[in-house]
TORLO-732756 format. One record per residue (C-alpha): residue number from 1; residue in one letter; x, y, z. Coordinates in nm, 2 decimals, padded with zeros to 4 digits, m for minus. Layout:
BEGIN
REC   resi   resn       c1       c2       c3
REC    NUM      A        X        Y        Z
...
# end
This chain:
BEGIN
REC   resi   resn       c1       c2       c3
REC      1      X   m01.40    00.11   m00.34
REC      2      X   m01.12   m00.07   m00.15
REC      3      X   m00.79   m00.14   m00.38
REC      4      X   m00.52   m00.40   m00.33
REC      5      X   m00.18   m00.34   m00.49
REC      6      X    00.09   m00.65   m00.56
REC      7      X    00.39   m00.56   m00.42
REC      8      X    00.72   m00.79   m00.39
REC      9      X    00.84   m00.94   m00.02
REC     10      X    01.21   m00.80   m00.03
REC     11      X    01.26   m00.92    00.31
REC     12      X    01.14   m01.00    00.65
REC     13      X    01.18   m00.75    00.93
REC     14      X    01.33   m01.02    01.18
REC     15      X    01.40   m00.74    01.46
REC     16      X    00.94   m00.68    01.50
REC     17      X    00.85   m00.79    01.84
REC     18      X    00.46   m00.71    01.76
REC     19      X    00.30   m00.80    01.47
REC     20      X    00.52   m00.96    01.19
REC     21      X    00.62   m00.73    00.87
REC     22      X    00.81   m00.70    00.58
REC     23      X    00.99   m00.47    00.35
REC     24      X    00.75   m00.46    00.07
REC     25      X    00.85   m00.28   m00.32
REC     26      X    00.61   m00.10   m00.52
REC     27      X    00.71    00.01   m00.84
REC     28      X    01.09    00.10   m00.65
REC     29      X    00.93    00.22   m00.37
REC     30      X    00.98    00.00   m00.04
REC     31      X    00.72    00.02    00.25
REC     32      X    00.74   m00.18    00.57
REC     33      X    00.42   m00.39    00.56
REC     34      X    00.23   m00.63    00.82
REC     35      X    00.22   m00.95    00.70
REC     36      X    00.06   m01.14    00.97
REC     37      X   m00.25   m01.23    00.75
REC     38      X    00.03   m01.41    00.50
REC     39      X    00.29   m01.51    00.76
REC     40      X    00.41   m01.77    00.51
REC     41      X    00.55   m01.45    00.28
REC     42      X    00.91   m01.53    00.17
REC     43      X    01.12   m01.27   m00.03
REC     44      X    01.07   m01.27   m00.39
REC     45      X    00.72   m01.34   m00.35
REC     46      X    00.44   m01.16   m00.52
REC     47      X    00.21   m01.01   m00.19
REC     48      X   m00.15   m00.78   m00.27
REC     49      X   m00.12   m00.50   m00.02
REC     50      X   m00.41   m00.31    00.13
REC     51      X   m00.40    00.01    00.40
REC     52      X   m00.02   m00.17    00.48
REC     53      X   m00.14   m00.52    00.51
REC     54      X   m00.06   m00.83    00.30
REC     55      X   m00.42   m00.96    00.26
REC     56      X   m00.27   m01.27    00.00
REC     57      X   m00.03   m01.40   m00.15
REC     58      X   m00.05   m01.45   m00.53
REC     59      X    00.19   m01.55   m00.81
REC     60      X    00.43   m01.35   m01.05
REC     61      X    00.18   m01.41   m01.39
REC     62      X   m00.11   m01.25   m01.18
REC     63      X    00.13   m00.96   m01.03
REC     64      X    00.17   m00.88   m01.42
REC     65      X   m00.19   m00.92   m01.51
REC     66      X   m00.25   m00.66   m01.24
REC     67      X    00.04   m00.40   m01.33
REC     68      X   m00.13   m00.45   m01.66
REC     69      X   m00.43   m00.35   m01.62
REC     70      X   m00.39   m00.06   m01.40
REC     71      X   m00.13    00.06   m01.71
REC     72      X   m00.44   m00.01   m01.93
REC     73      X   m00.70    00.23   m01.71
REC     74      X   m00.44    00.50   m01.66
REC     75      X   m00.32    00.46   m01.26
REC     76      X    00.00    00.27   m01.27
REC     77      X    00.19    00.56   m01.29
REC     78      X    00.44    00.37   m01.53
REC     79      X    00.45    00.07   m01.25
REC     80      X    00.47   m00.22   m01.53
REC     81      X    00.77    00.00   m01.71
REC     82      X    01.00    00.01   m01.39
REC     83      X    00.86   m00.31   m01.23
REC     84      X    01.02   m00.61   m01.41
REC     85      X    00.88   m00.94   m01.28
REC     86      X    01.09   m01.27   m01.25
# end
């Protein structure tokens, strides 16, 4: 089974000269992240991340459904707790 995690677009890495990416956050932890499948990816938007690429785009109400649900099954790690969403 394949997982996708929402992580917020902190900002655009304007110096890539391949592929276009993104500093994503995770819980407080920020990866760089290709975003050429969502190139329309601003900051402060919600992104579901999968292997280090941003497959969609989706909206703050269904980041927190998400961050719900893994608290719910056990594998957030305490993501909802340190992840406040705007």
């Amino acid at each position: 089974m394949c997982l996708g995690v929402p992580g917020e677009v902190i900002e655009l890495d304007a110096e890539s000269s391949e592929l276009p990416s993104a500093l994503v956050e995770f819980a407080g932890i920020r990866r760089k992240v290709c975003i050429a499948c969502v190139p329309d990816a601003q900051p402060g938007e919600y992104v579901i991340v999968h292997a280090g690429i941003a497959i969609s785009r989706i909206d703050a109400a269904e980041a927190q459904r998400v961050f719900a649900y893994l608290d719910e099954i056990g594998e957030s790690d305490g993501w909802q707790e340190s992840h406040e969403i705007r």
